[in-house]
KOLFI-202039 format. One line per field, with one value per residue (C-alpha): x, y, z; residue number from 1. Coordinates in nm, 3 decimals, always signed. Example, Ala and Ser with C-alpha at 12.3 -4.5 7.8 and 13.67 -1.06 7.14 Angstrom:
BEGIN
u [+1.230 | +1.367]
v [-0.450 | -0.106]
w [+0.780 | +0.714]
num [1 | 2]
***
This chain:
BEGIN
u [+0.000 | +0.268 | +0.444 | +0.138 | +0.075 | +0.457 | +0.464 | +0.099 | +0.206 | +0.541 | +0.350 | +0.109 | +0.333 | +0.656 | +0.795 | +0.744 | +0.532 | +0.452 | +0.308 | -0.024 | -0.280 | -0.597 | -0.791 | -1.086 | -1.293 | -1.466 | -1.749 | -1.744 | -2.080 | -2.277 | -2.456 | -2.671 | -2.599 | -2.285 | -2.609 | -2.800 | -2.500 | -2.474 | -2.174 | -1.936 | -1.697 | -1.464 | -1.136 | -0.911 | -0.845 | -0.521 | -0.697 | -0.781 | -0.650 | -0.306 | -0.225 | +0.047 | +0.022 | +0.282 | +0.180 | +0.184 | +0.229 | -0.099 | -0.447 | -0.583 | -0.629 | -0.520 | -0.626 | -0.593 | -0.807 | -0.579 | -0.835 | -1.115 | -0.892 | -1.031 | -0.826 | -1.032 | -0.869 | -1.079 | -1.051 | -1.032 | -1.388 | -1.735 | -1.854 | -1.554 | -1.748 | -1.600 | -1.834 | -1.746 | -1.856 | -1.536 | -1.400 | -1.646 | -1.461 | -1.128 | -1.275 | -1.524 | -1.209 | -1.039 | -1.346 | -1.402 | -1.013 | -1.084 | -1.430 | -1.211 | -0.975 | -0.705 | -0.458 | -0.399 | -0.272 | -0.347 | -0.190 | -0.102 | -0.229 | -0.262 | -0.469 | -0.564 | -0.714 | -0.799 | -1.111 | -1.408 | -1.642 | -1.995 | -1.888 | -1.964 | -1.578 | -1.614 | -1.370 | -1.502 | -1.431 | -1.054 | -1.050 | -1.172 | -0.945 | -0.623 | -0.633 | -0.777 | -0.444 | -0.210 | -0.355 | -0.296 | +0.067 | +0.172 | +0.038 | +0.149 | -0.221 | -0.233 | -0.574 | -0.597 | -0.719 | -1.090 | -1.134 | -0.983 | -1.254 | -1.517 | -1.421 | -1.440 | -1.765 | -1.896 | -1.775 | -2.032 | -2.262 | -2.197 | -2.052 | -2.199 | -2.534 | -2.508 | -2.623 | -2.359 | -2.246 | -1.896 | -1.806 | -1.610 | -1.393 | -1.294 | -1.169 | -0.964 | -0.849 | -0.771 | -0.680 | -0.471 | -0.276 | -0.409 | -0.717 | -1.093 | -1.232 | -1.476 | -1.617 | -1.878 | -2.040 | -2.171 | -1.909 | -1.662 | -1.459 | -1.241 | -1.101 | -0.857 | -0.939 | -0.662 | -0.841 | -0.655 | -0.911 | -0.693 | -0.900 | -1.129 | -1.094 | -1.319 | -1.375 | -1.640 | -1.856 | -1.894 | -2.249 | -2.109 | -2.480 | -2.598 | -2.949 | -3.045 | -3.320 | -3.560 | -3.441 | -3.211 | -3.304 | -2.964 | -3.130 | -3.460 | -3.370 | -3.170 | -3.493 | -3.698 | -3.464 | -3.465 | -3.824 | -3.874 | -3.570 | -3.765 | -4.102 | -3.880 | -3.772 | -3.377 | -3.155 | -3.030 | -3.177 | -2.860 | -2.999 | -3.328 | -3.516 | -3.766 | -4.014 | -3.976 | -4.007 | -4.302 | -4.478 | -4.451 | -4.540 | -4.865 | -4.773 | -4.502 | -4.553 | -4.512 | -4.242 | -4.047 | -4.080 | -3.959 | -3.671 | -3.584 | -3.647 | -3.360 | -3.152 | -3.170 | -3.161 | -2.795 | -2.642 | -2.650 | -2.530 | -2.221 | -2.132 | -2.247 | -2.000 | -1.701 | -1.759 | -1.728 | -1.427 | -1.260 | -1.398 | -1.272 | -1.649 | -1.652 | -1.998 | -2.162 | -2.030 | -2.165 | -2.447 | -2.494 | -2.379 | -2.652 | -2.924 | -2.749 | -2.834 | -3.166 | -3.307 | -3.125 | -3.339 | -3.654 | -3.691 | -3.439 | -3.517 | -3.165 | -3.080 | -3.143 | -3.213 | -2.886 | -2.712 | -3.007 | -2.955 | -2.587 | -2.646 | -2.865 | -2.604 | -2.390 | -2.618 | -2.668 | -2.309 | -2.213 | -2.064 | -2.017 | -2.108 | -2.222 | -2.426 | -2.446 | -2.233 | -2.244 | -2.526 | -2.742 | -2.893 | -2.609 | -2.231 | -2.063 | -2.150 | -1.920 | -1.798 | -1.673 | -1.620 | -1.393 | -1.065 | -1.219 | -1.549 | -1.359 | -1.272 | -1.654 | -1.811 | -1.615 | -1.679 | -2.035 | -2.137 | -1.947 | -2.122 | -2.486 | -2.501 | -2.334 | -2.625 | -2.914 | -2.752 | -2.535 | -2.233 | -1.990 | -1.922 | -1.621 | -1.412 | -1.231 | -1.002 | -1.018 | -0.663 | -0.709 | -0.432 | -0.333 | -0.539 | -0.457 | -0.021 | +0.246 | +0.456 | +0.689]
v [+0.000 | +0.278 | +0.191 | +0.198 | +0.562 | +0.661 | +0.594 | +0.756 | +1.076 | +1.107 | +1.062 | +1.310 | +1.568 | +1.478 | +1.502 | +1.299 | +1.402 | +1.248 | +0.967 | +0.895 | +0.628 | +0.520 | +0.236 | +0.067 | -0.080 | -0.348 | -0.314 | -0.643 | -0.503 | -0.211 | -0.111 | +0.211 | +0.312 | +0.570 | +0.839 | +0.730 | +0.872 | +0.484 | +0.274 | +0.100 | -0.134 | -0.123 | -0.180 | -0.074 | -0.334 | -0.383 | -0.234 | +0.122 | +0.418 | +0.518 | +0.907 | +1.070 | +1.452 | +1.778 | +2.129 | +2.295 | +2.646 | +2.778 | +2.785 | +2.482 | +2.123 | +1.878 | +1.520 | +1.174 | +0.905 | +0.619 | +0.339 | +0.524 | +0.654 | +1.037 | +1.345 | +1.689 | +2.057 | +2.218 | +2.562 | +2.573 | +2.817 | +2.720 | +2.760 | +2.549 | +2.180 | +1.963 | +1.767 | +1.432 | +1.233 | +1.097 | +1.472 | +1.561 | +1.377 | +1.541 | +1.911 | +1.835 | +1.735 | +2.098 | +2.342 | +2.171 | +2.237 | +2.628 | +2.674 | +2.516 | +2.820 | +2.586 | +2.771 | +2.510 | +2.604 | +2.401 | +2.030 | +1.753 | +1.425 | +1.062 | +0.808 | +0.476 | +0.221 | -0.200 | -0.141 | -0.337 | -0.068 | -0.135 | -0.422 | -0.203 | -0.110 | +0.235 | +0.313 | +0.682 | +0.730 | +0.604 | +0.816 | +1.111 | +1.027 | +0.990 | +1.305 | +1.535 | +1.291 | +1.423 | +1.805 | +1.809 | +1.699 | +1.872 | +2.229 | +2.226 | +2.304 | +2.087 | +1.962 | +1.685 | +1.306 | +1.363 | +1.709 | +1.512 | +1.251 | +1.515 | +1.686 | +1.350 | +1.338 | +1.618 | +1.602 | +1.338 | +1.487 | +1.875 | +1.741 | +1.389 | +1.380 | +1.074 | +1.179 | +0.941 | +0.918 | +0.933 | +0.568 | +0.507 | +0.793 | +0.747 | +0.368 | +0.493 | +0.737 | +0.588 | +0.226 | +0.009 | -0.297 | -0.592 | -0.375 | -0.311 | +0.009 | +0.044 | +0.402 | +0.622 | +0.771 | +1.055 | +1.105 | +1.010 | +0.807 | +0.525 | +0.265 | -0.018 | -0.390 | -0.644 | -0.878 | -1.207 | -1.478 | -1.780 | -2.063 | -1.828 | -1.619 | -1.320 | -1.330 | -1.111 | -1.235 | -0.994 | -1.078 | -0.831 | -0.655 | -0.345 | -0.316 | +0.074 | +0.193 | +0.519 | +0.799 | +0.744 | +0.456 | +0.559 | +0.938 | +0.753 | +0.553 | +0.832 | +1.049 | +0.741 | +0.743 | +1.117 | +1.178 | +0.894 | +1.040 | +1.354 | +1.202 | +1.085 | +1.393 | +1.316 | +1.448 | +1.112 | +0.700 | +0.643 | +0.580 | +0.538 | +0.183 | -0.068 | +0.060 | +0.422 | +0.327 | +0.120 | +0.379 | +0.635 | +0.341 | +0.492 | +0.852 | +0.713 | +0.512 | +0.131 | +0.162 | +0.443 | +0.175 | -0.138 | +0.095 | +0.268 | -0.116 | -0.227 | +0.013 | +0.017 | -0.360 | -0.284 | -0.054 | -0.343 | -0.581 | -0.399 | -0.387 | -0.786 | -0.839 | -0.623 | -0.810 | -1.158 | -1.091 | -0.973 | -1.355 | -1.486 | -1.629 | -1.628 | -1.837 | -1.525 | -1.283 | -1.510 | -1.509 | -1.120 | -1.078 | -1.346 | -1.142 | -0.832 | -0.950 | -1.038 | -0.692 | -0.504 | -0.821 | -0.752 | -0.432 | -0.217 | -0.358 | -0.281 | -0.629 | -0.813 | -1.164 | -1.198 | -1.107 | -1.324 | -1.647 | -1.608 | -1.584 | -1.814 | -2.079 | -1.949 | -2.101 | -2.418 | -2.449 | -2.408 | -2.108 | -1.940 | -1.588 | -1.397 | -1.069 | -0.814 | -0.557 | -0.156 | +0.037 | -0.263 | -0.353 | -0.489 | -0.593 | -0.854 | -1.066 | -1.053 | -1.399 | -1.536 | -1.861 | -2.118 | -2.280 | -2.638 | -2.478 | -2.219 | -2.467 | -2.640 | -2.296 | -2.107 | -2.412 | -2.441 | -2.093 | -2.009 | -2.312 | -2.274 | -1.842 | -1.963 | -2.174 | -1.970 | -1.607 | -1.716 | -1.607 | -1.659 | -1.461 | -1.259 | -1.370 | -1.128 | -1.282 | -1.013 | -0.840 | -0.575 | -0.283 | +0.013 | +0.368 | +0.689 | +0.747 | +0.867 | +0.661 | +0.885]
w [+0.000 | +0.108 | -0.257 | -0.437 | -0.248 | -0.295 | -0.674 | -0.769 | -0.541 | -0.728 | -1.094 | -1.019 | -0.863 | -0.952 | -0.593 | -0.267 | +0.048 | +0.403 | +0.460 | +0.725 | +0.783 | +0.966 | +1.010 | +0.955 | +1.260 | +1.376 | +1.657 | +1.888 | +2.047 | +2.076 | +1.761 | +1.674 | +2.065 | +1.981 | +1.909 | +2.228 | +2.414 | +2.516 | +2.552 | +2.208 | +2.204 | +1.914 | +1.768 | +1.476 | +1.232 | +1.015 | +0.689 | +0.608 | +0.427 | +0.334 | +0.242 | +0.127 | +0.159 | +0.132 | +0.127 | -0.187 | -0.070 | -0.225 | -0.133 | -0.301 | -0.250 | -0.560 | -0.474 | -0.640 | -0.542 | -0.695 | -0.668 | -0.830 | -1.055 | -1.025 | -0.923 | -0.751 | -0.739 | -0.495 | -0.248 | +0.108 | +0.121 | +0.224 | -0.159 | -0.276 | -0.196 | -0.510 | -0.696 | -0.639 | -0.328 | -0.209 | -0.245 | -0.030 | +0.307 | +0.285 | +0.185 | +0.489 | +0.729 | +0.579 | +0.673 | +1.004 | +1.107 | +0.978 | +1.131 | +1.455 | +1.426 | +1.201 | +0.996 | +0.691 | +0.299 | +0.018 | -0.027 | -0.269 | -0.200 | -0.285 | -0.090 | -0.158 | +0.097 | +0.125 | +0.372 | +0.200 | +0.051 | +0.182 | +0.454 | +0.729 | +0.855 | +0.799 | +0.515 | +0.534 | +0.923 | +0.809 | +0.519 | +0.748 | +1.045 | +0.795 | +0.682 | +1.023 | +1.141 | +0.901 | +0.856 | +1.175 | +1.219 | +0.871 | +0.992 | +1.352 | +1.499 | +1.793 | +1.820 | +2.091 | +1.946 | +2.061 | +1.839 | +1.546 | +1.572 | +1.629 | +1.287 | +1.104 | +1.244 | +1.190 | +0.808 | +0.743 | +0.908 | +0.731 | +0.437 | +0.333 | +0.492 | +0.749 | +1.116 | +1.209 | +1.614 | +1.695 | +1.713 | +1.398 | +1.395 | +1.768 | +1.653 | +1.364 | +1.543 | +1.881 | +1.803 | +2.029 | +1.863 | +2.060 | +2.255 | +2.174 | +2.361 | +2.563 | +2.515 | +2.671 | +2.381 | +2.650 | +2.886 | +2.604 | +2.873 | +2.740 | +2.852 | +2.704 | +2.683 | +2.567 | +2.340 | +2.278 | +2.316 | +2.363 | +2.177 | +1.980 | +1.642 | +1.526 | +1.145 | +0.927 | +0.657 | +0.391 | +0.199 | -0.075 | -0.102 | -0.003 | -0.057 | -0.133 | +0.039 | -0.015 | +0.196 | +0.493 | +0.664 | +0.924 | +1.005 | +1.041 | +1.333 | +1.469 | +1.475 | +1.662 | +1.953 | +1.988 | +1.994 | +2.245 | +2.424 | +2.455 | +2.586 | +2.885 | +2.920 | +2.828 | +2.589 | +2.500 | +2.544 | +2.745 | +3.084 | +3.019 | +3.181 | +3.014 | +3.304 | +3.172 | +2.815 | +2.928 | +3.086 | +2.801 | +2.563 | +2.482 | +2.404 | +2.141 | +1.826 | +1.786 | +1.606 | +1.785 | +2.082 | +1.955 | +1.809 | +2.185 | +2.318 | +2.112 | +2.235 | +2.609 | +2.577 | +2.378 | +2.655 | +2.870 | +2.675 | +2.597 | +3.003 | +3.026 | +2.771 | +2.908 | +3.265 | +3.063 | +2.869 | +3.191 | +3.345 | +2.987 | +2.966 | +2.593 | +2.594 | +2.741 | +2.496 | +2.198 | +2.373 | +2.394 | +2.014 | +1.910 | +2.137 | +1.992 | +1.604 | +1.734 | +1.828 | +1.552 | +1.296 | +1.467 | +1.659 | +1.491 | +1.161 | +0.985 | +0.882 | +0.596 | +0.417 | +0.381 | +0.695 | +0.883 | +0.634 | +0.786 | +1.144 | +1.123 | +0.923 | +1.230 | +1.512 | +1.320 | +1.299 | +1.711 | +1.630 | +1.968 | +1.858 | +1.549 | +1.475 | +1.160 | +1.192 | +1.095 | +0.983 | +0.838 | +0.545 | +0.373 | +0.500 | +0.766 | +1.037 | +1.300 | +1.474 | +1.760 | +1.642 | +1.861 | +1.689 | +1.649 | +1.479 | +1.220 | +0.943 | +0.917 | +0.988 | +0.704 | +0.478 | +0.550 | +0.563 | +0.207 | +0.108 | +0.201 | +0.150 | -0.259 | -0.293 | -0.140 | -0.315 | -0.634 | -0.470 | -0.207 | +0.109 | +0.136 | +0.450 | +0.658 | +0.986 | +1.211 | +1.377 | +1.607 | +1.512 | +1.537 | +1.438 | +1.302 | +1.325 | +1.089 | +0.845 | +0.739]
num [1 | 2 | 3 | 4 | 5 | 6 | 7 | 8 | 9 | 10 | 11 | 12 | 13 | 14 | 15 | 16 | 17 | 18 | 19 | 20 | 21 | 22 | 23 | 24 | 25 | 26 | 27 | 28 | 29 | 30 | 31 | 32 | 33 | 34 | 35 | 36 | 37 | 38 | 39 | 40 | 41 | 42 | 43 | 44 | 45 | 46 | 47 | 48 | 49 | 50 | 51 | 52 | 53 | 54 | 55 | 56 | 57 | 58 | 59 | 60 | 61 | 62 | 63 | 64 | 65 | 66 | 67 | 68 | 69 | 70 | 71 | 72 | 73 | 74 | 75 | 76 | 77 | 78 | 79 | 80 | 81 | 82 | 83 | 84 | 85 | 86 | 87 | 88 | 89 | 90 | 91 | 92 | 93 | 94 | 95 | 96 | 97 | 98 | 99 | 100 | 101 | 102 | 103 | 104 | 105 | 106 | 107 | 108 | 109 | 110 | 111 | 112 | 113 | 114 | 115 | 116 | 117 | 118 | 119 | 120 | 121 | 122 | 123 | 124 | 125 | 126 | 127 | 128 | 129 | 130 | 131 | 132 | 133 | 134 | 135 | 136 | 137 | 138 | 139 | 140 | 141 | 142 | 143 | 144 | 145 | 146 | 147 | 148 | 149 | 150 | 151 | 152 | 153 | 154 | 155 | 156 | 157 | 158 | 159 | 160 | 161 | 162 | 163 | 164 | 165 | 166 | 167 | 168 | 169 | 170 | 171 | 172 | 173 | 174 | 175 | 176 | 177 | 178 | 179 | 180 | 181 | 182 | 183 | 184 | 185 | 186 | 187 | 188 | 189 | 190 | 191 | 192 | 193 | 194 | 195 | 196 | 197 | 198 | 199 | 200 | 201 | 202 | 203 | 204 | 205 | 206 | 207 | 208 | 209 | 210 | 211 | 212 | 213 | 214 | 215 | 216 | 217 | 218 | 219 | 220 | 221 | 222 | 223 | 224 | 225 | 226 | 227 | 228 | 229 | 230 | 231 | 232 | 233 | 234 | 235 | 236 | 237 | 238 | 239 | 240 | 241 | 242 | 243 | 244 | 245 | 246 | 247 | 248 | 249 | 250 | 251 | 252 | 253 | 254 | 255 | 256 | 257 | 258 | 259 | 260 | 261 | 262 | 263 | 264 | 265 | 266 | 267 | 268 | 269 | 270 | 271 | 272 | 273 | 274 | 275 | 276 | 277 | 278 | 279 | 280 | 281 | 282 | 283 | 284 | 285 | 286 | 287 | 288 | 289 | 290 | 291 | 292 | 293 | 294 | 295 | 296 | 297 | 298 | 299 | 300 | 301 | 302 | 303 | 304 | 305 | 306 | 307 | 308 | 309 | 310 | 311 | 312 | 313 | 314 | 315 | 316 | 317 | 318 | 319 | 320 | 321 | 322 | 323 | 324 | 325 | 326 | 327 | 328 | 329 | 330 | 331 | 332 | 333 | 334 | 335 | 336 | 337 | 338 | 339 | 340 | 341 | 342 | 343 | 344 | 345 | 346 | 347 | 348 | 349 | 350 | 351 | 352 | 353 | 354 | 355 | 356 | 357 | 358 | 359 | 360 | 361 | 362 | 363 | 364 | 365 | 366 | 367 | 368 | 369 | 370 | 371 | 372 | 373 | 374 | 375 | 376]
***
């Protein structure tokens, strides 16, 4: 990846710049809960997104997307927004470091990245991170690691239209070789978890769909948990009880229930979880991520035929664990699948989704990395 980055960077700009990346994530537990103000527990992975930048001394941006192929010249102004989507994320990063009082010139750049598009490991948040990362190290600002997840954030939310919660950007950005994170989405309190389950292996299942719905299904369930949020009074779900949501149930819709039901149900499953993998009691974390999969199915509605058909093939096979993963409707499972189970569950799985779907999963062996640093 660096070489790939080193050699476009040099053909476009005849010259060589430094070199930053950031990571794509994983989420063991905790889904749709970062914009409850609610507990996540994630970790960077060893994919994501590789940049080479150098300042160019003038007030313009020139960017090459090497995978796609495309290259953007855009300004550092408000009106400046470039046309093309993926544009869109580092322009966004740029006016949130200004708007935060940031003193940044115009760049070069080159980025490519191996995060699976559409799998639900947030190749935007690493996109976002790399470069908020590098800005930030290239211009001198100083802007501590929380801010520089807050401006990814608020770049898709400013820039690109997702109402996303703060989750994926604090992974890329914060990622511990060897540790998931357990973070306090309203506090934003962290803390560090070594994750080396002796006798067990995490692996994703990409279904390699996406299914595009009307409208935005993600800003949609956002909006359910805020108005029920507001019937009990709070400012966020985080906190709230199945006896409060119970006795509001007949000022709020049916479905803004069985969405605010999946979530309070979630913010304790993250904690049950973080107490077992402290016991090592790896049955009761598959047993949370299976109950996990379960509400998001059926209350949260954000799954799919596809991610069901292989959670499903998961609990026929033993496997010890599995849920979808990400913002639904397309992407992974996550598993926790023991040693002596991985071979027959792989097999079977790739199998059984090829026969019911025409094609095979994707498979992705999990390794928990490092976020956000510099190369060189």
């Amino acid at each position: 990846m660096e070489t790939k980055v080193r050699t476009a960077f040099n053909r476009h700009f005849n010259t060589e710049g430094t070199l930053y990346a950031s990571a794509g994530r994983i989420n063991l537990i905790g889904e749709h809960t970062d914009y409850n103000g609610g507990f996540v527990f994630p970790g960077a992975v060893d994919c994501g997104i590789t940049a080479m930048i150098r300042p160019n001394g003038t007030d313009r941006v020139r960017a090459c997307a090497i995978d796609l192929d495309d290259f953007a010249e855009f300004g550092l102004r408000e009106e400046d927004k470039p046309a093309a989507s993926w544009a869109r994320y580092i322009f966004g990063v740029c006016r949130e470091i200004c708007k935060r009082g940031g003193k940044i010139g115009g760049f070069d750049t080159a980025f490519s990245g191996d995060v699976p598009l559409g799998a639900g490991m947030s190749s935007s948040a690493a996109l976002e991170s790399a470069f908020a990362f590098g800005l930030n190290d290239l211009f001198d600002l100083h802007i501590d690691k929380f801010e520089l997840a807050r401006i990814g954030q608020a770049t898709e939310h400013n820039y690109c239209g997702v109402k996303c919660g703060i989750m994926d950007q604090f992974a890329s950005i914060f990622g511990r070789k060897g540790n998931l994170m357990r973070l306090d989405c309203r506090s934003m309190e962290f803390e560090y978890f070594p994750f080396d389950p002796q006798g067990y292996r995490l692996v994703l299942l990409d279904t390699v769909v996406k299914h595009e719905l009307v409208g935005s299904p993600y800003n949609d369930r956002r909006a359910s948990c805020e108005r029920v949020a507001r019937t009990l009074g709070q400012e966020f779900l985080r906190g709230a009880t199945m006896a409060q949501l119970d006795a509001v149930r007949e000022r709020i819709s049916e479905e803004d229930y069985r969405r605010a039901r999946y979530v309070i149900g979630e913010e304790r499953r993250v904690l049950d979880v973080c107490d077992a993998l402290q016991r090592g009691d790896y049955a009761t974390v598959g047993a949370r991520m299976y109950e996990t999969h379960d509400g998001l199915s059926k209350d949260y509605e954000v799954s799919c035929e596809e991610l069901d058909f292989l959670v499903d093939t998961a609990r026929a096979c033993n496997v010890t664990g599995a849920r979808m993963m990400g913002g639904g409707f397309g992407g992974c499972t996550i598993n926790l699948v023991a040693d002596n189970d991985y071979d027959h569950f792989i097999a079977t799985a790739t199998q059984r989704f090829a026969e019911r779907f025409g094609h095979a999963p994707k498979v992705y062996p999990v390794v928990i990395s490092d976020g956000a640093h510099k190369i060189g």
